[in-house]
PAZAPA-4460 file (N, C-alpha, C; in steps of 0.05 Angstrom, whole numbers, plus 32768, in hexadecimal, padded with zeros to 4 digits):
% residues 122
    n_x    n_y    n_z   ca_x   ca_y   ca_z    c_x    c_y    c_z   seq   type   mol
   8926   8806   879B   893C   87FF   878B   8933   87F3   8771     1      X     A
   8933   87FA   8759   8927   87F4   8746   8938   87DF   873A     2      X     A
   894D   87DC   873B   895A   87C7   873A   8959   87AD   873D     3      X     A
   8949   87AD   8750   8943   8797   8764   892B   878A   875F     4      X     A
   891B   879E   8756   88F7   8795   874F   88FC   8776   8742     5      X     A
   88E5   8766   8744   88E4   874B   872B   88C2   8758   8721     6      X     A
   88BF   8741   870B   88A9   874C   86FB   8894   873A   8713     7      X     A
   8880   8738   8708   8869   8724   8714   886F   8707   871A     8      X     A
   887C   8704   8703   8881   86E0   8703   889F   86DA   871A     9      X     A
   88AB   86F2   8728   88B5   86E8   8733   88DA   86E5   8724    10      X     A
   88D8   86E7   8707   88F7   86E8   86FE   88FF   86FD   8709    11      X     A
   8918   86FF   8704   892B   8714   8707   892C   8723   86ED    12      X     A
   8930   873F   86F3   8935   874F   86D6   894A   8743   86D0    13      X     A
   894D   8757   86AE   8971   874C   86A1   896D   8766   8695    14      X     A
   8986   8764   8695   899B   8782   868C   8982   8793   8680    15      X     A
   897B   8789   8666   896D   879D   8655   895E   87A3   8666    16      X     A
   8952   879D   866F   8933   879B   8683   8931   87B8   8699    17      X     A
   894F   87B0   86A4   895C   87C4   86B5   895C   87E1   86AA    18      X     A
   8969   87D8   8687   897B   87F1   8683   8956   8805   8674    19      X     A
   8945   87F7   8668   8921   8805   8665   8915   880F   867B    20      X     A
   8921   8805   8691   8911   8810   86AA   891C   8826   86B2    21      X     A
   8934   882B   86B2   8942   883A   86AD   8940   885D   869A    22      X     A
   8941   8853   8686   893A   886D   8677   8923   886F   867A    23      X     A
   8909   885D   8680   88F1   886B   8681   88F2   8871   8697    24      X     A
   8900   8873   86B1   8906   8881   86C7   8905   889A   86C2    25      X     A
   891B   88A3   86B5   892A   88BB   86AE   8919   88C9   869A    26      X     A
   890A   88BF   8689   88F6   88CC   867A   88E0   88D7   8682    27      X     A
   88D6   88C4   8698   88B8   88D8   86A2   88C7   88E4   86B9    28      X     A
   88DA   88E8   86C1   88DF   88F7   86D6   88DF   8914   86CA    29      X     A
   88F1   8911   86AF   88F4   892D   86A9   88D8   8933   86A7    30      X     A
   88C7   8926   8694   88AB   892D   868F   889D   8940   86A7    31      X     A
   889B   8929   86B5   888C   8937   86CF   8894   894F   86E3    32      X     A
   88AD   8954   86D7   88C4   8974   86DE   88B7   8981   86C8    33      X     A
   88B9   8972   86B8   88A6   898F   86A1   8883   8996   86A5    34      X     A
   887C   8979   86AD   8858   8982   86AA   885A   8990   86CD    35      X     A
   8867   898A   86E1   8865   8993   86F6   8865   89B8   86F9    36      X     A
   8870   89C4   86E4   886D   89E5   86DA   884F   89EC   86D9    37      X     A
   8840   89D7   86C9   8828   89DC   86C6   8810   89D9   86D3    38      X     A
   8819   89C0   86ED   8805   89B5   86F8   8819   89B6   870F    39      X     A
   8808   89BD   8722   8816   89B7   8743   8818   89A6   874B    40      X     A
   8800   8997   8748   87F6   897C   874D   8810   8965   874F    41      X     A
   881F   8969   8736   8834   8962   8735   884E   895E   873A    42      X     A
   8855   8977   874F   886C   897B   875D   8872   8971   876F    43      X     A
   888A   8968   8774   888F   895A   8793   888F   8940   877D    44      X     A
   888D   893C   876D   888F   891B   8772   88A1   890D   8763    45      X     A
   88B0   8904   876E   88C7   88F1   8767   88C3   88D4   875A    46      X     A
   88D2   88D0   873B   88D3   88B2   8737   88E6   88A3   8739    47      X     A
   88DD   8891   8753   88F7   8882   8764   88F8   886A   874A    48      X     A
   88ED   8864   8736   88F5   8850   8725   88CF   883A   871A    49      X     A
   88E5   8830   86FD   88C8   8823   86F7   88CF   8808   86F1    50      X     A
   88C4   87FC   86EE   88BF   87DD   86E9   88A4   87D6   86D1    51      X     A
   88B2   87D2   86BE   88AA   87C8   869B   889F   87AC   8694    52      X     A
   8891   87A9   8698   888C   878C   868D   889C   8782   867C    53      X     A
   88A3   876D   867A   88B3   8758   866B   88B4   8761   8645    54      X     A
   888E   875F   8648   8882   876B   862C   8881   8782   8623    55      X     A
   8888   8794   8637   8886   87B2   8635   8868   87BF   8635    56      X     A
   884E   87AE   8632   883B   87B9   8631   8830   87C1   8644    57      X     A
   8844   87C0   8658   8839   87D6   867E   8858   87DB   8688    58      X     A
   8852   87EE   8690   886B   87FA   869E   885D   8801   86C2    59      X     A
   886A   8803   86DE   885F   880E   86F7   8873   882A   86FB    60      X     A
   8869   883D   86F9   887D   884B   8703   8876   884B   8721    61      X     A
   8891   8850   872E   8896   8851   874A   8893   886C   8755    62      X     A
   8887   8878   876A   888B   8895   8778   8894   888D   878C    63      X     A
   88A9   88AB   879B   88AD   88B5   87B1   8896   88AB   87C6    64      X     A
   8874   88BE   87B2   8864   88C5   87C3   8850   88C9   87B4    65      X     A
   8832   88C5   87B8   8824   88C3   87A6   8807   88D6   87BB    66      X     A
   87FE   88F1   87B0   87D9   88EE   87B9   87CF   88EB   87B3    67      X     A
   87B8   88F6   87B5   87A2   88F0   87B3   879D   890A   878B    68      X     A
   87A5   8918   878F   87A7   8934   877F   87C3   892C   876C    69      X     A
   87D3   8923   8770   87EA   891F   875E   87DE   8904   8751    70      X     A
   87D1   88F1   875F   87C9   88D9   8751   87B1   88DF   8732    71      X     A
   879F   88EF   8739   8793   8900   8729   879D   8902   871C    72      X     A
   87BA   891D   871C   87B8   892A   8701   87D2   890D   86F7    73      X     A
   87E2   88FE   870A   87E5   88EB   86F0   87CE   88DF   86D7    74      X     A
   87B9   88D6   86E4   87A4   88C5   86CB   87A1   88D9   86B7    75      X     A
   879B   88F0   86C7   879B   890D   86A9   87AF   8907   869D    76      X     A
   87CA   8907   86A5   87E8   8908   8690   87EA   88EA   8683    77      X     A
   87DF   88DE   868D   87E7   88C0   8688   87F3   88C4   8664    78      X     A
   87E0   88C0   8652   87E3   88BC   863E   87FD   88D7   8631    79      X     A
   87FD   88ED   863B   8811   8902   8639   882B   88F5   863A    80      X     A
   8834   88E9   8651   884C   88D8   8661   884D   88BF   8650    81      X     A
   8839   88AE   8644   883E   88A5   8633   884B   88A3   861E    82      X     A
   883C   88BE   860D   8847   88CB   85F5   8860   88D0   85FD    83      X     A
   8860   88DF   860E   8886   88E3   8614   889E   88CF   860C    84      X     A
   8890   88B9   861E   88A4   88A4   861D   88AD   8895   85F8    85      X     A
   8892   889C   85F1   8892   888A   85D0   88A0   88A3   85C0    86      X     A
   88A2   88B6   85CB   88B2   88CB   85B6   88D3   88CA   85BC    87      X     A
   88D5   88C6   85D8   88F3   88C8   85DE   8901   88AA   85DE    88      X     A
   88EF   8899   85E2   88F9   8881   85F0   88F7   886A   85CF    89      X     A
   890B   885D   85C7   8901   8851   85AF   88FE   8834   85BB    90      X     A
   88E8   882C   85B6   88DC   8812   85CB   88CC   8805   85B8    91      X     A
   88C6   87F0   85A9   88AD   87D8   859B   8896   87E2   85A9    92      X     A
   888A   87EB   85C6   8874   87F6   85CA   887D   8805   85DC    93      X     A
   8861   8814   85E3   8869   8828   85F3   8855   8826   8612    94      X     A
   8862   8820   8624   884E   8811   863E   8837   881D   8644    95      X     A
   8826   8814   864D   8812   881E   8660   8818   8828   8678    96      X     A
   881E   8839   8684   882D   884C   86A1   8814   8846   86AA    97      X     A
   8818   8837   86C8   8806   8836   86E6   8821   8843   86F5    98      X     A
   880D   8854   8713   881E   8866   871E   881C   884F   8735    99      X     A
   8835   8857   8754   882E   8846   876E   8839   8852   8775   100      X     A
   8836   8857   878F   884E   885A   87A3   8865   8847   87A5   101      X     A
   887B   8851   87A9   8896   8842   87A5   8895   882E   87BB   102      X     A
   888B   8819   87C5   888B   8809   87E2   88A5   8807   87ED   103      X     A
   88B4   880C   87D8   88D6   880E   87EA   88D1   882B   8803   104      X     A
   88C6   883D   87F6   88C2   8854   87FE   88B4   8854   8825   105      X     A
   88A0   8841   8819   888B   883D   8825   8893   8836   8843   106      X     A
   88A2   881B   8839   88B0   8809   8853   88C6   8825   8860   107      X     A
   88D4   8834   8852   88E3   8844   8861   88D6   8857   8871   108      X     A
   88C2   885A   8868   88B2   8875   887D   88A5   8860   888D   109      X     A
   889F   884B   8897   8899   883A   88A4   88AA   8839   88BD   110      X     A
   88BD   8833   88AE   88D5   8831   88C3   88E5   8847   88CF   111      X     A
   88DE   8865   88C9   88EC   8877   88D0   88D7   8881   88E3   112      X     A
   88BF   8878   88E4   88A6   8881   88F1   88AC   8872   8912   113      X     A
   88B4   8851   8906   88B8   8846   8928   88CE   884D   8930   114      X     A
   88E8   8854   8923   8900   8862   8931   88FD   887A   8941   115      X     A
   88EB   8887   8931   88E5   88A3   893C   88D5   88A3   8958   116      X     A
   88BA   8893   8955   88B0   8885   896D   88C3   887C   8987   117      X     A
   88D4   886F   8981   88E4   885F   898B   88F0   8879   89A0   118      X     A
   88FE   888F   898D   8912   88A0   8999   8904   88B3   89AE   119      X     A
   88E7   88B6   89AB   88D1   88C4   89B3   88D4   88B4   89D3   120      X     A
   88D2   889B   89D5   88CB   8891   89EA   88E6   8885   89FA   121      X     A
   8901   888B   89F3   8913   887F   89F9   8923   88A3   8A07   122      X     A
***
């Protein structure tokens, strides 16, 4: 839930905060619908949402799902996805993108793994 994220220190976002994480959501998604034509590596992967530093000089984007081969050709695109964002996005800087797996994600396949277990043995 990207909504929900706090930064490091623990505040709570505010509106603007929300509404940057936001379009840079929606910006590398399309991105990565477009570089994903070119690179396979790329497909399949979903951006469940990002979280911007306060300063803007880091941004995390969030995945679905992250490998070993898609993590790759992100560091290749890195600075590409960058550029993207400083051309579309009008921002005082333009972040540093680190990729993660979404841990919201994470905890859900967690838990659909012991349900599933569960139904297996019940």
């Amino acid at each position: 839930m990207p909504g929900r994220r706090h930064d490091n220190r623990g505040a709570p976002p505010y509106a603007r905060s929300l509404r940057v994480n936001e379009v840079l959501r929606q910006v590398l998604a399309e991105e990565l619908e477009r570089l994903s034509d070119a690179d396979e590596r790329l497909s399949m992967l979903t951006v469940t949402g990002v979280d911007a530093a306060p300063d803007l000089r880091q941004a995390r984007v969030y995945l679905g799902s992250l490998s070993g081969e898609a993590s790759e050709a992100l560091s290749e695109r890195r600075a590409h996805l960058q550029r993207a964002v400083g051309r579309q996005v009008r921002m005082k800087r333009t972040p540093l993108l680190t990729f993660e797996v979404d841990p919201a994600v994470e905890a859900g396949n967690r838990v659909e793994d012991v349900l599933r277990r569960l139904g297996e043995q019940g």
